[in-house]
One Martini backbone bead per residue (centre of mass of N, CA, C, O) as a GRO file, in nm:
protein
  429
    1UNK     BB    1  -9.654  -4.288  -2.244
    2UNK     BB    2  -9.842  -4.056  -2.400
    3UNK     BB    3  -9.940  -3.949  -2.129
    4UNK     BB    4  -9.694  -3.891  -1.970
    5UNK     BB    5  -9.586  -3.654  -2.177
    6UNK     BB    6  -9.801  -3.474  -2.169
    7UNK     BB    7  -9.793  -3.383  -1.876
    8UNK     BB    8  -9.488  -3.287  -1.852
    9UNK     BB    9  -9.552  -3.064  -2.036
   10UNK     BB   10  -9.725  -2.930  -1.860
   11UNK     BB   11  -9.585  -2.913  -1.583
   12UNK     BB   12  -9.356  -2.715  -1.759
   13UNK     BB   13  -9.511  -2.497  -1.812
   14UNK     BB   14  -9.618  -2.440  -1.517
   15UNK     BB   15  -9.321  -2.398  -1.429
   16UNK     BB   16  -9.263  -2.137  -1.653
   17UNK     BB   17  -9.560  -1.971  -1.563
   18UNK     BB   18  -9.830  -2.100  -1.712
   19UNK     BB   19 -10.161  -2.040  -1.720
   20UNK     BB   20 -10.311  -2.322  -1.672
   21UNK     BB   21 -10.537  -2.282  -1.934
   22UNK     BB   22 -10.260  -2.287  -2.130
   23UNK     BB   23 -10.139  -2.583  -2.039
   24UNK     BB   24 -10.387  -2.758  -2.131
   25UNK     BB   25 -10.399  -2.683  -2.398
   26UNK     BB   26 -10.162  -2.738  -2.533
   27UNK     BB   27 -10.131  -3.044  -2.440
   28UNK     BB   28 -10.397  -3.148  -2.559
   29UNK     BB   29 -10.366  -3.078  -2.826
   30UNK     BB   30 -10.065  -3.219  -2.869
   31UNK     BB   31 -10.246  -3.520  -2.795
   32UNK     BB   32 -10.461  -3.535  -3.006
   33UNK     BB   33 -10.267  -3.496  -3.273
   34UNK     BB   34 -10.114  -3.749  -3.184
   35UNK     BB   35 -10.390  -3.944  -3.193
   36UNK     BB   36 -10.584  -3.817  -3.438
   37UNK     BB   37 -10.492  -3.550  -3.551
   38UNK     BB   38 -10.661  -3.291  -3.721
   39UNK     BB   39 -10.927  -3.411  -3.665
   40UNK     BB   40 -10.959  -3.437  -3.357
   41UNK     BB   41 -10.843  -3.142  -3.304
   42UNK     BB   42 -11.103  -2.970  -3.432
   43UNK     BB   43 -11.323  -3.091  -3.325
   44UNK     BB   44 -11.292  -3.019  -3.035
   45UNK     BB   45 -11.218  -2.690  -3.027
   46UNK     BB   46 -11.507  -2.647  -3.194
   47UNK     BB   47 -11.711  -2.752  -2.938
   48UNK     BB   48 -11.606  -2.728  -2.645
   49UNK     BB   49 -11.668  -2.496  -2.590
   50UNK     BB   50 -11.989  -2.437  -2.582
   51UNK     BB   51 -12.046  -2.713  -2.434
   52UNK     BB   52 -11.945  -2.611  -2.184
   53UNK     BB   53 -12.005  -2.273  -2.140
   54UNK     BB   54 -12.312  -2.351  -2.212
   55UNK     BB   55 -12.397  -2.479  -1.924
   56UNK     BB   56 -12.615  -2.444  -1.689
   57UNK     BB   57 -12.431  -2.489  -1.431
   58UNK     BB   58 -12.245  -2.239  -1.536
   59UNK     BB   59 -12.424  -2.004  -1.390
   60UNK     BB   60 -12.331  -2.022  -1.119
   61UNK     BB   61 -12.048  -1.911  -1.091
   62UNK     BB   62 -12.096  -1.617  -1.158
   63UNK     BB   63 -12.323  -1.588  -0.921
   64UNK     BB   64 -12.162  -1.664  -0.652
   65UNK     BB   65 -11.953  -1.437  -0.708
   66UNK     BB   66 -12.120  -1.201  -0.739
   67UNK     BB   67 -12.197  -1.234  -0.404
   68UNK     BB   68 -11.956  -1.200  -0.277
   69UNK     BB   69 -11.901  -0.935  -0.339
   70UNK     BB   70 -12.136  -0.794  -0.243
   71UNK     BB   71 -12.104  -0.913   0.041
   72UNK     BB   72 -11.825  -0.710   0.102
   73UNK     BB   73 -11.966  -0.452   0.024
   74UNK     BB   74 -12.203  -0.483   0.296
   75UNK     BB   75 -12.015  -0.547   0.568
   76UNK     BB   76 -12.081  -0.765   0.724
   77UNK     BB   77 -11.833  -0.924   0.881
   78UNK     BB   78 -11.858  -0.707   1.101
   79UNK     BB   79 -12.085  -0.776   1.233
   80UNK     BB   80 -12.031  -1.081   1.295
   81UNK     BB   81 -11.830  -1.030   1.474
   82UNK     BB   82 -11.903  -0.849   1.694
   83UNK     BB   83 -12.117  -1.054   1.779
   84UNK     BB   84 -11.978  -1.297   1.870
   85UNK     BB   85 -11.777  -1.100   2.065
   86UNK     BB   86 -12.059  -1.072   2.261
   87UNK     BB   87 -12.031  -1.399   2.330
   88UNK     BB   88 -11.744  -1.495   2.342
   89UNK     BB   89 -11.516  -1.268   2.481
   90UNK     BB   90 -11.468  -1.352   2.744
   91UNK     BB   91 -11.351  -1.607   2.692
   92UNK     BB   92 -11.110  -1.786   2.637
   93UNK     BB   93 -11.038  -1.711   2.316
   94UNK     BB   94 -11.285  -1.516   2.183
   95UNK     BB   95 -11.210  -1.368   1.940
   96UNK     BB   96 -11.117  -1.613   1.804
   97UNK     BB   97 -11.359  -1.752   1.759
   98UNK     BB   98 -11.530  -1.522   1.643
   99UNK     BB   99 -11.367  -1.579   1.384
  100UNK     BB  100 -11.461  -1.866   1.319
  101UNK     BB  101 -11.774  -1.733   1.341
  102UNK     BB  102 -11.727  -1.543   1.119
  103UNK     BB  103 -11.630  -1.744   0.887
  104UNK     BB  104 -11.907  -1.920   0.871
  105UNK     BB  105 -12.056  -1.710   0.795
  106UNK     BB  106 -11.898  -1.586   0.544
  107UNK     BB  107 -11.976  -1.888   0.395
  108UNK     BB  108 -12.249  -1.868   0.361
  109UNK     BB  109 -12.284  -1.593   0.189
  110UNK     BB  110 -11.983  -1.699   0.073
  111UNK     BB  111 -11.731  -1.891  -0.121
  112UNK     BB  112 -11.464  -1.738  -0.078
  113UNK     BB  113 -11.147  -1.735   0.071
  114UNK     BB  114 -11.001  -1.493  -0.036
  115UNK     BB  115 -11.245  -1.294   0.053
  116UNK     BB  116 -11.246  -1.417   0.379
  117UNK     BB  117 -10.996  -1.306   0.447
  118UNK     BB  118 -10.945  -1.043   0.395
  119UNK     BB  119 -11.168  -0.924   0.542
  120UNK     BB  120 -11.114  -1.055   0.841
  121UNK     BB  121 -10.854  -0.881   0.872
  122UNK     BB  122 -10.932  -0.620   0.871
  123UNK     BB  123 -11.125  -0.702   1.121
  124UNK     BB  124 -11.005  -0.838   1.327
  125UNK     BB  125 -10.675  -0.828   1.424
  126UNK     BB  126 -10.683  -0.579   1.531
  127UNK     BB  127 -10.858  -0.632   1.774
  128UNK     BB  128 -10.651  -0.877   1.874
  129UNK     BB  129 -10.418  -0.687   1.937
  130UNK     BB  130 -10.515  -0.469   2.086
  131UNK     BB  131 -10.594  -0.680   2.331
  132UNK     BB  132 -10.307  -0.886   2.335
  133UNK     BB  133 -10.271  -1.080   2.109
  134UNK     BB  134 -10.112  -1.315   1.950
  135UNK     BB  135 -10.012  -1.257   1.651
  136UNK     BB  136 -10.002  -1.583   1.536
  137UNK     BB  137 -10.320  -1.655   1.660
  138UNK     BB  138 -10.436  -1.437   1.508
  139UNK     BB  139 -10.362  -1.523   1.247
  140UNK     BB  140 -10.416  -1.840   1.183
  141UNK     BB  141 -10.712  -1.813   1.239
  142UNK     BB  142 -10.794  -1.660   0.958
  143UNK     BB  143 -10.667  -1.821   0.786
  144UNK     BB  144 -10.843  -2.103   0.867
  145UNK     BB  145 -11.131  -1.960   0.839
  146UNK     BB  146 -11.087  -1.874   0.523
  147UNK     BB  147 -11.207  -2.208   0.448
  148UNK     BB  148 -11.515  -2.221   0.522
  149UNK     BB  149 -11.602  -2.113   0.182
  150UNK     BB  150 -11.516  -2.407   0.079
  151UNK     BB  151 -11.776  -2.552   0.261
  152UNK     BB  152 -11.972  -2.395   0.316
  153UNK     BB  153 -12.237  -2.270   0.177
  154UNK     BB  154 -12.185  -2.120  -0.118
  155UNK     BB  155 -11.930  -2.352  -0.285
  156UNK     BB  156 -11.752  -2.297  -0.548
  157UNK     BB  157 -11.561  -2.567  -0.510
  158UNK     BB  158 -11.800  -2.775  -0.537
  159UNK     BB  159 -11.934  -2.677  -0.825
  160UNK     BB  160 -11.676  -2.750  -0.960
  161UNK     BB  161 -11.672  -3.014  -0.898
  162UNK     BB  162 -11.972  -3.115  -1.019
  163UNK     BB  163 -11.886  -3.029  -1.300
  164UNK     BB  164 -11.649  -3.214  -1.341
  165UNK     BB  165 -11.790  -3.474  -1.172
  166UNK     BB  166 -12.086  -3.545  -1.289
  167UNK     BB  167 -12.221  -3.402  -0.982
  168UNK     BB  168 -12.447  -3.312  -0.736
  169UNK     BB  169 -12.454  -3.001  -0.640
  170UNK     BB  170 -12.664  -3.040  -0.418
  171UNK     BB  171 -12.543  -3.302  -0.291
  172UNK     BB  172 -12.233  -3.125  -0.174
  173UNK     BB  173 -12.338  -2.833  -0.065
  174UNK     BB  174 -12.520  -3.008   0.185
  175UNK     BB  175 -12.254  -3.201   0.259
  176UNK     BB  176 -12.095  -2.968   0.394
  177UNK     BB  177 -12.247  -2.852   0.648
  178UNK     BB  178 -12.154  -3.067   0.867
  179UNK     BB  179 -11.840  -3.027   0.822
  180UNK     BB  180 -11.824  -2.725   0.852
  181UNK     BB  181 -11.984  -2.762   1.136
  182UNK     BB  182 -11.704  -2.872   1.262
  183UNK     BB  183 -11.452  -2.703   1.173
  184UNK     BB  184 -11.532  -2.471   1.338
  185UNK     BB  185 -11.511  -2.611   1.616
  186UNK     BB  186 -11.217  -2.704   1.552
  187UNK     BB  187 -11.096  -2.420   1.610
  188UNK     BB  188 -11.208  -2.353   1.861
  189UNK     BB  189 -11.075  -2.554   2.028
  190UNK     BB  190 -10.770  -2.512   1.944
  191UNK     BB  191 -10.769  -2.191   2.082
  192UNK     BB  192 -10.837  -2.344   2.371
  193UNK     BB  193 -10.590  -2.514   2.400
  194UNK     BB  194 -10.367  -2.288   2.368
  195UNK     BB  195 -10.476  -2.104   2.603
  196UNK     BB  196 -10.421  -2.346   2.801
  197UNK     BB  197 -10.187  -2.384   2.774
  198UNK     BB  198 -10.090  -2.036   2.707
  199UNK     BB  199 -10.311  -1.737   2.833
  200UNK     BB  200 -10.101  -1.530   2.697
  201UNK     BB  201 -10.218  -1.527   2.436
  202UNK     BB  202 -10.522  -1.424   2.583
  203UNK     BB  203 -10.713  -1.206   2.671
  204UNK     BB  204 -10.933  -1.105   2.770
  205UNK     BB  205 -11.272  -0.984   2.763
  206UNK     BB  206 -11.549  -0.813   2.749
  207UNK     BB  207 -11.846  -0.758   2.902
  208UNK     BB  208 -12.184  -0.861   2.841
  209UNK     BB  209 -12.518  -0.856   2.862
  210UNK     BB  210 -12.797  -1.002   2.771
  211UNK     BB  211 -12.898  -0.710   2.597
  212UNK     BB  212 -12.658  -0.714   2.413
  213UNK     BB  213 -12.673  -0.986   2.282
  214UNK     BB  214 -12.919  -0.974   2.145
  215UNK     BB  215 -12.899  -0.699   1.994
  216UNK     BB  216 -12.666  -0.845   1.801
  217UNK     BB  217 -12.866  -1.046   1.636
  218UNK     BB  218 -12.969  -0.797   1.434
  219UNK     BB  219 -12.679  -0.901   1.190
  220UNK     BB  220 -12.805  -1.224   1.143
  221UNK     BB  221 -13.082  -1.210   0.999
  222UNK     BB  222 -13.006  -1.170   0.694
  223UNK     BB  223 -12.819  -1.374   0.671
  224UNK     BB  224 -12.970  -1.635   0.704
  225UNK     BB  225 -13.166  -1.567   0.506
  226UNK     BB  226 -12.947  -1.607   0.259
  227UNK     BB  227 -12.910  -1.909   0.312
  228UNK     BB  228 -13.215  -1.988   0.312
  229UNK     BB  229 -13.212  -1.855  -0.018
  230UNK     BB  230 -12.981  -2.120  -0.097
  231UNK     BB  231 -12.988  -2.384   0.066
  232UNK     BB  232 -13.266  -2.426   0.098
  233UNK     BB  233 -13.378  -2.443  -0.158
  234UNK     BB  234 -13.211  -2.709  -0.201
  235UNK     BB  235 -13.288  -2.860  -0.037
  236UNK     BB  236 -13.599  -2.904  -0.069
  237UNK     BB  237 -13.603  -2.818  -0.408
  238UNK     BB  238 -13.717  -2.542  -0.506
  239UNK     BB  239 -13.429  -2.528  -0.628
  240UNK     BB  240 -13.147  -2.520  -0.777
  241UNK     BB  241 -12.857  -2.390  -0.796
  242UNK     BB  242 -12.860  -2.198  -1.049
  243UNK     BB  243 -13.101  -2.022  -0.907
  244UNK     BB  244 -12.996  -1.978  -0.651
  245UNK     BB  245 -12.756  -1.788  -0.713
  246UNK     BB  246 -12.922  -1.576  -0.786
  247UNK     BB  247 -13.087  -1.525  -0.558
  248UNK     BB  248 -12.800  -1.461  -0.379
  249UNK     BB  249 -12.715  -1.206  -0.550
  250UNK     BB  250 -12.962  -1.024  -0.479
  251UNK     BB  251 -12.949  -1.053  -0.201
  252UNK     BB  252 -12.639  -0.917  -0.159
  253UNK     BB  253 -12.765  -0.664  -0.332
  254UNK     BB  254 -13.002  -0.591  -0.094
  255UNK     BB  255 -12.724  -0.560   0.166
  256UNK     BB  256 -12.582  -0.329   0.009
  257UNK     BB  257 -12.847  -0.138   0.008
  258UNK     BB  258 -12.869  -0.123   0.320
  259UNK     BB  259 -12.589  -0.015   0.393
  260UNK     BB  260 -12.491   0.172   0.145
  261UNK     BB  261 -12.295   0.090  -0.058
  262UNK     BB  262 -12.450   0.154  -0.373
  263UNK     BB  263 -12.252   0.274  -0.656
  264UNK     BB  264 -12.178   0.288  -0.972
  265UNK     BB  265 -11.877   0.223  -0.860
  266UNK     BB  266 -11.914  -0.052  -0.708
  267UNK     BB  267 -12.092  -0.200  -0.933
  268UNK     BB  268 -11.824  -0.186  -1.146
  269UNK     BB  269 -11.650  -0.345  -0.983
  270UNK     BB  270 -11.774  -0.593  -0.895
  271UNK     BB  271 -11.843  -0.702  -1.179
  272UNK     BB  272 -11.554  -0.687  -1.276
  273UNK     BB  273 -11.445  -0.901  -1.089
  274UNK     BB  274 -11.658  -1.128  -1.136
  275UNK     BB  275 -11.586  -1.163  -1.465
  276UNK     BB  276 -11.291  -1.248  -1.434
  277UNK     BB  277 -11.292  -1.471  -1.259
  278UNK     BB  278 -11.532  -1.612  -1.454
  279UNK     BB  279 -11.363  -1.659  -1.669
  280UNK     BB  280 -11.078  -1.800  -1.571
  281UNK     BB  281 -11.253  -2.036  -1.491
  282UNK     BB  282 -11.398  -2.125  -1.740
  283UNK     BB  283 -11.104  -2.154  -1.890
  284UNK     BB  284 -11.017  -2.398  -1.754
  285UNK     BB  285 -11.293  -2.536  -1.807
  286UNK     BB  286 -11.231  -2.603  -2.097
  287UNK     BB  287 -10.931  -2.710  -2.133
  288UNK     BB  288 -10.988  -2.958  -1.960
  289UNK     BB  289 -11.158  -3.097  -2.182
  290UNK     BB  290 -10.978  -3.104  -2.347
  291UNK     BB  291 -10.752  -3.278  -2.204
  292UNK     BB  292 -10.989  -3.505  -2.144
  293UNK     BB  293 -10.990  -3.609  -2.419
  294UNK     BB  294 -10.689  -3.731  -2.437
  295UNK     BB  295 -10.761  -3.927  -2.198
  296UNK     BB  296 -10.974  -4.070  -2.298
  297UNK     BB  297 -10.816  -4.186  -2.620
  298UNK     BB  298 -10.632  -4.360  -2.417
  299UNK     BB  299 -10.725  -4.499  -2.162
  300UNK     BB  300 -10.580  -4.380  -1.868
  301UNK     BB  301 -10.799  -4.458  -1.652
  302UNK     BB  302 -10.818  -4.764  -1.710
  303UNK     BB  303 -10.513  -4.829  -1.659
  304UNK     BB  304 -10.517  -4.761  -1.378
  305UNK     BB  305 -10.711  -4.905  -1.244
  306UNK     BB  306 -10.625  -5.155  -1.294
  307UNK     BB  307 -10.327  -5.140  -1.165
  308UNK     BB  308 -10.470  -5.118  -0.883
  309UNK     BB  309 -10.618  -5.388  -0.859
  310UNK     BB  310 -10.372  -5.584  -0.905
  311UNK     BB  311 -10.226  -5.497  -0.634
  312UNK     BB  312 -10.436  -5.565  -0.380
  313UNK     BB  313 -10.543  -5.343  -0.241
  314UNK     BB  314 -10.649  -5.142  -0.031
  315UNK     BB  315 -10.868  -4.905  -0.031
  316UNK     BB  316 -10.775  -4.738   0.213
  317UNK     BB  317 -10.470  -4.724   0.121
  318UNK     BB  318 -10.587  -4.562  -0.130
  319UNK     BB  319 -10.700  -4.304   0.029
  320UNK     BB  320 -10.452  -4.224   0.147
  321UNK     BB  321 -10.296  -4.206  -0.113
  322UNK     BB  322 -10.515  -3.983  -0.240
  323UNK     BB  323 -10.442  -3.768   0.039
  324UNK     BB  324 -10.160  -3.722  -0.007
  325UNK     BB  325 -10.120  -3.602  -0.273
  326UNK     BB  326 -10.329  -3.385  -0.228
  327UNK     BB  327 -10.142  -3.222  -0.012
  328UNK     BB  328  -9.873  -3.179  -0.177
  329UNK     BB  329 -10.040  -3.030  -0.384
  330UNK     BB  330 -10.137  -2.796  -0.170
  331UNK     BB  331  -9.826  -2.679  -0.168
  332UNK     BB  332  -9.785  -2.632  -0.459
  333UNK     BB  333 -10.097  -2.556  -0.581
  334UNK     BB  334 -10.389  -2.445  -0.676
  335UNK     BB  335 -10.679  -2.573  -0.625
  336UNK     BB  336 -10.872  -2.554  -0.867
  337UNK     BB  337 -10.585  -2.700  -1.051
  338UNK     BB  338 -10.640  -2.973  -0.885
  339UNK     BB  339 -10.933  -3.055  -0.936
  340UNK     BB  340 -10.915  -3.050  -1.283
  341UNK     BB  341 -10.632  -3.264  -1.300
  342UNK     BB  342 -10.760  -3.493  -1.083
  343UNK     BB  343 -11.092  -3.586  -1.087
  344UNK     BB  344 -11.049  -3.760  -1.368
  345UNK     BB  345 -10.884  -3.948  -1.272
  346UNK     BB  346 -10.961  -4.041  -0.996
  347UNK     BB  347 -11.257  -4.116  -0.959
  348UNK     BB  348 -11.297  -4.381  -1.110
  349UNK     BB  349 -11.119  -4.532  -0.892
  350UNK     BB  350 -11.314  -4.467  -0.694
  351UNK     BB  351 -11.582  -4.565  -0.773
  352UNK     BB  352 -11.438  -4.873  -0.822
  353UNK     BB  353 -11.428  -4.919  -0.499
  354UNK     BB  354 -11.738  -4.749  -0.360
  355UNK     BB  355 -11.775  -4.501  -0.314
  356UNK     BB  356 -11.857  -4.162  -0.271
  357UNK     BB  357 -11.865  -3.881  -0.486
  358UNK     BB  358 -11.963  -3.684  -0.256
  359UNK     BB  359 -11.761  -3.778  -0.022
  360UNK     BB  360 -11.509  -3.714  -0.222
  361UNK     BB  361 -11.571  -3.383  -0.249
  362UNK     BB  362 -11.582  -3.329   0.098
  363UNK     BB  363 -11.233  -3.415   0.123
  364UNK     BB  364 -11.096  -3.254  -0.089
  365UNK     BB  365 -11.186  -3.015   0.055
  366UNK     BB  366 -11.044  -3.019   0.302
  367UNK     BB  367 -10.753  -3.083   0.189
  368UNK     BB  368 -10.745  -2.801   0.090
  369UNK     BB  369 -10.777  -2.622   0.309
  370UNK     BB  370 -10.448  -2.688   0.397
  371UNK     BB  371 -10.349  -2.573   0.106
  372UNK     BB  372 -10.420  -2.252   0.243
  373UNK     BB  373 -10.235  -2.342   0.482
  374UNK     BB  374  -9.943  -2.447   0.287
  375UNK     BB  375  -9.633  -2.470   0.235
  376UNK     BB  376  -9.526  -2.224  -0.018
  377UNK     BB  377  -9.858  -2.129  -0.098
  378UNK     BB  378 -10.042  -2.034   0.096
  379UNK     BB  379 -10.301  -1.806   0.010
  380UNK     BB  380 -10.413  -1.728   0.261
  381UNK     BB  381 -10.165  -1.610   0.395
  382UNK     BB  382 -10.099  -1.396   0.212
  383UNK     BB  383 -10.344  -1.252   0.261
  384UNK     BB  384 -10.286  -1.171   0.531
  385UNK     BB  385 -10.012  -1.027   0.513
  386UNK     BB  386 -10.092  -0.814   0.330
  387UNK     BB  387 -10.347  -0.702   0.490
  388UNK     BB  388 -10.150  -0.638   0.744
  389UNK     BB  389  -9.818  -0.679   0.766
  390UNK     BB  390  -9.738  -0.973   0.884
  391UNK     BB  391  -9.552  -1.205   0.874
  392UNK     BB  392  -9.539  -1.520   0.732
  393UNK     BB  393  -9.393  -1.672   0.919
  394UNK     BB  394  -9.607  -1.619   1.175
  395UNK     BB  395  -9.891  -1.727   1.027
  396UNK     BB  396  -9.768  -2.023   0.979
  397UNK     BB  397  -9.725  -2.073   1.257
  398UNK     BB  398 -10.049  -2.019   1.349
  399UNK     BB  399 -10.177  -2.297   1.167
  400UNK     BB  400 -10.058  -2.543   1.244
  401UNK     BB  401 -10.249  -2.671   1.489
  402UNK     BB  402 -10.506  -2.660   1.226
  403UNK     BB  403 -10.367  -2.870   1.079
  404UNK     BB  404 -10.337  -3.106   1.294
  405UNK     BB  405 -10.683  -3.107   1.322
  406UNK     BB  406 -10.769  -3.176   1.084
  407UNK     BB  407 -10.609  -3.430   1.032
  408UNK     BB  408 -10.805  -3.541   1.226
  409UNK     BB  409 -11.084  -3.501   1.091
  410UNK     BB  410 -11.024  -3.631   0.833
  411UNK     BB  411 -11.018  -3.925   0.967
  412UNK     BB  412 -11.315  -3.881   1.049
  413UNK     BB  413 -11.445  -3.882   0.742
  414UNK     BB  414 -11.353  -4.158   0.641
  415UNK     BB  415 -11.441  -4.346   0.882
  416UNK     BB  416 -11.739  -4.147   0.894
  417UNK     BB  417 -11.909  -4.067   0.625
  418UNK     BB  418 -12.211  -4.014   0.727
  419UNK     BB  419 -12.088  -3.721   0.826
  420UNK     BB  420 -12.147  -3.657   0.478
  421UNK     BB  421 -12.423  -3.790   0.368
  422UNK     BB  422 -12.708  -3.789   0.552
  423UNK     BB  423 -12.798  -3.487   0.450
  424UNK     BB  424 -12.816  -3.565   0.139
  425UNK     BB  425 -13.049  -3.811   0.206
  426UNK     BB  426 -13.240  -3.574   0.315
  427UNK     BB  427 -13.360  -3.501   0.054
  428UNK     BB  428 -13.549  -3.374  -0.202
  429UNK     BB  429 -13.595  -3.519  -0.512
   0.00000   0.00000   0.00000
């Protein structure tokens, strides 16, 4: 009764506009000193910061966060979509495509999705409707397109689940892998189904020789060095998550210095943006510690489990009510703050379960993806919207066929595990 009491207050708070991480520390503090008096909450909030924010693991997030921007400033995504196009520009609905493969390059090497839907916006959508493509096609595939910087590494939102479900974060990252290029071909194929159902669409694209396609491969080579100088490390062993990051961020400053980006005024405007992002990140995940420390207190963790299990349902009915879950509130709140709210309650129950927690953080981030493209909060949309000047309501009914796609991916990620544990189990210890 006593943590439904505070959770319900954190809730009235974020309805009244409270930005997450102090409607987490106020509500925690308040069942801290309600559970165990001012000694309980000082000992916790004197403690706490120090020992959150200053984990190793901790300095992955703003060196990741570093590396996107800089990626942004050296402008490869211009150069991804060109080369994609050049590939499969003459394809029916082949611009979306390159979109699609454009977004999971610039996912490779650049972890958030609202700088990948941002940049794409800037460079796609003029090209395909300059071609004559079909405005809510344009936008919908951007849209679902900057999601899979949440997904194929090096991906924030892993990193956050990793740290928040003390998982390894390496083998986090490399599950991601193999459903990011799922996620690819699924938006590809979608594409491909729409302009199939109706042709005009999507025009044809212009034809290129075999010697200008290969020609065109040659802004690939760096992007692929910065991945497996981030991706390849971790996998092998060489490096840690949290060096990889670093190793990434300087790979990401040296392709903005080779294009010639990078000079005082950007690179203090770049390194602004990556501290903004990386305390606000930082502070969210501090208070949700307090917040944590109350509901361990209470072991409101374990009298769900016991709750759940005495149901007597089945694991399935269970993972598919905490996905359905997860989806409404992918409608109503910001992915960040669903991860830091939800991962401490649900995980212990996932466990208890016998599910694989590396397993349940890229199906989280999978169902994360639908929640940046659906109404009300739907930030990939309003991304989308923002930069191109395009009506919401257009870019939404754009991504709905993507949605419906996912959400059969989602089932088959679900049925068929070992499609994202695999490749993590073949990782050198």
């Amino acid at each position: 009764m006593m943590a439904a009491i505070v959770v319900a207050i954190m809730f009235a708070m974020l309805a009244i506009g409270m930005p997450v991480a102090f409607a987490l520390a106020v509500s925690g503090c308040l069942g801290l000193y309600w559970v165990g008096g001012m000694d309980a909450l000082t000992g916790v909030v004197s403690t706490t910061p120090l020992s959150t924010a200053g984990t190793y693991e901790m300095i992955s997030v703003p060196m990741f966060i570093l590396m996107a921007e800089f990626v942004i400033l050296s402008g490869v995504a211009d150069n991804l979509f060109k080369a994609a196009a050049t590939w499969v520009g003459r394809v029916p609905g082949g611009l979306a495509m390159a979109t699609a493969l454009a977004g999971a390059g610039f996912g490779a090497i650049s972890g958030s999705s609202t700088a990948s839907a941002a940049t794409l916006s800037a460079t796609t959508i003029p090209a395909m409707l300059k071609q004559g493509y079909e405005p809510q096609l344009a936008g919908g595939v951007v849209a679902i397109s900057g999601t899979l910087a949440m997904l194929i590494p090096p991906s924030i939102a892993l990193v956050l689940y990793g740290i928040i479900a003390d998982v390894s974060i390496s083998q986090l990252l490399v599950g991601g892998v193999v459903p990011g290029l799922m996620v690819t071909v699924t938006i590809m194929l979608t594409v491909w189904f729409l302009v199939w159902q109706k042709p005009e669409r999507a025009p044809l694209g212009n034809s290129y020789t075999m010697m200008e396609k290969f020609r065109s491969l040659k802004v690939v080579g760096p992007m692929l060095v910065l991945f497996m100088a981030v991706t390849g490390v971790i996998y092998t062993g060489v490096a840690t998550p949290t060096e990889a990051s670093g190793i990434g961020a300087f790979g990401a400053f040296a392709l903005a210095v080779r294009a010639g980006r990078i000079n005082w005024g950007t690179l203090f405007k770049a390194c602004m943006r990556a501290i903004q992002a990386s305390c606000m990140i930082i502070m969210i995940i501090v208070c949700a510690k307090i917040f944590g420390y109350f509901f361990s207190l209470t072991q409101s963790t374990q009298m769900i489990v016991a709750w759940v299990s005495h149901q007597g349902l089945s694991k399935w009915v269970v993972i598919a009510l905490i996905l359905c879950g997860y989806l409404i509130l992918g409608c109503l709140m910001d992915q960040i703050a669903i991860l830091i709210l939800t991962v401490p309650v649900v995980l212990p129950l996932i466990l208890s379960m016998g599910f694989d927690p590396v397993w349940f953080g890229v199906i989280v981030i999978v169902t994360a993806e639908v929640g940046l493209v659906t109404p009300p909060v739907g930030l990939n949309v309003f991304v989308v919207s923002r930069y191109t000047g395009r009506p919401l309501k257009e870019v939404f009914a754009g991504v709905w066929p993507h949605v419906i796609a996912h959400m059969g991916l989602l089932v088959l990620f679900v049925a068929f595990p070992a499609l994202i544990t695999w490749l993590p189990s073949t990782m050198n210890p």
